[in-house]
Phi, psi and omega in degrees: 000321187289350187277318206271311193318315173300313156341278164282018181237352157278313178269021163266328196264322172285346168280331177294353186243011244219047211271135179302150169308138157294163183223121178270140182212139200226087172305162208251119183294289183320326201260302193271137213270119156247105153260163208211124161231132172235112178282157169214194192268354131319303197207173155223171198258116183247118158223195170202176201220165191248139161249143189296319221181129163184138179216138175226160157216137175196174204249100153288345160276336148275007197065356194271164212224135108232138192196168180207145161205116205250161184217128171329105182286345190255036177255326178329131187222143188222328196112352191209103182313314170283343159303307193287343202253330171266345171285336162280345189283306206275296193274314179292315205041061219287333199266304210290303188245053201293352179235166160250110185252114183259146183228093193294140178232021186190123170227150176210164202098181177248123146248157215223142199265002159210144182096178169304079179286150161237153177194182207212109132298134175284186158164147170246138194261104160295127181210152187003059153070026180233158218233123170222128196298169182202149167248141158216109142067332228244180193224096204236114192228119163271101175239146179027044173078006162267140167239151152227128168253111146248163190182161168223156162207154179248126197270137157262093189321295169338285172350301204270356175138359177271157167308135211244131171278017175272180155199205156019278170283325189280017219289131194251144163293132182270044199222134175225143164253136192246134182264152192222079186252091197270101178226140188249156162263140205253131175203122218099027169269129171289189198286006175279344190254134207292000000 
């Protein structure tokens, strides 16, 4: 009794010592895509925002997560310069608050080293200088040491302290929805992984 006990106080300390790999992702500027539609009783508004940075790192086998990915707040582009120059002046104040940062702290789901995955990142999204948690989403495919995340979520700007561009004449939904396509180079893939 005392052998199998020693047994299994052994094979309990080598797995507790036996820790999953971390997986590192250095995002890709060129690749990866930030778009934005926002309606109004016209039209609806299509952009995009250039990314500063992004780097994660997490455990797929614990969920644990840490990352930032900062985005130009004064990069926004819509199809219209004057549209662009008050969405950075006015509504982002873009020279006051210059980047929008999400800082993941939390992943669930299961990922899987081929095919498609879903999961759900935490976080909190820094935006005109205020900080708001987010669940986002995501769709996650790993191939030849590239990853790609995608997801979408929405801010309600009006909400969160920004300015709504409409007026009168105008009415803009006080809601933007933001797309998210985060692609990366994988660096730490164990031997399980493609």
């Amino acid at each position: 009794m005392m052998r199998y006990l020693r047994i299994i106080c052994c094979s309990l300390f080598a797995l507790q010592g036996a820790k999953a790999e971390n997986l590192s992702i250095d995002l890709d500027k060129a690749k990866t895509k930030i778009s934005f539609v926002l309606t109004d009783v016209l039209h609806t508004v299509h952009g995009t925002f250039q990314l500063n940075s992004g780097h994660v790192v997490f455990n797929p086998d614990t969920g644990e997560i840490k990352g930032d990915l900062s985005v130009d707040a004064a990069s926004g582009e819509s199809g219209s310069a004057a549209r662009d120059r008050r969405m950075t002046k006015d509504i982002l104040e873009a020279q006051r608050y210059p980047e929008a940062r999400f800082t993941a702290t939390k992943l669930t789901g299961s990922f899987i080293p081929s095919g498609t995955s879903s999961v759900q990142v935490t976080g909190s999204f820094t935006i005109h200088g205020q900080a708001h948690e987010l669940v986002i989403p995501m769709q996650v495919r790993l191939s030849q040491g590239e990853i790609t995340a995608t997801g979408k979520f929405t801010v309600p700007y009006v909400q969160w302290g920004m300015k709504n561009p409409g007026n009168f004449l105008l009415k803009v939904n006080d809601k933007v929805e933001v797309y998210v396509t985060a692609v990366g180079h994988l660096t730490g893939l164990p031997p399980k992984f493609p």
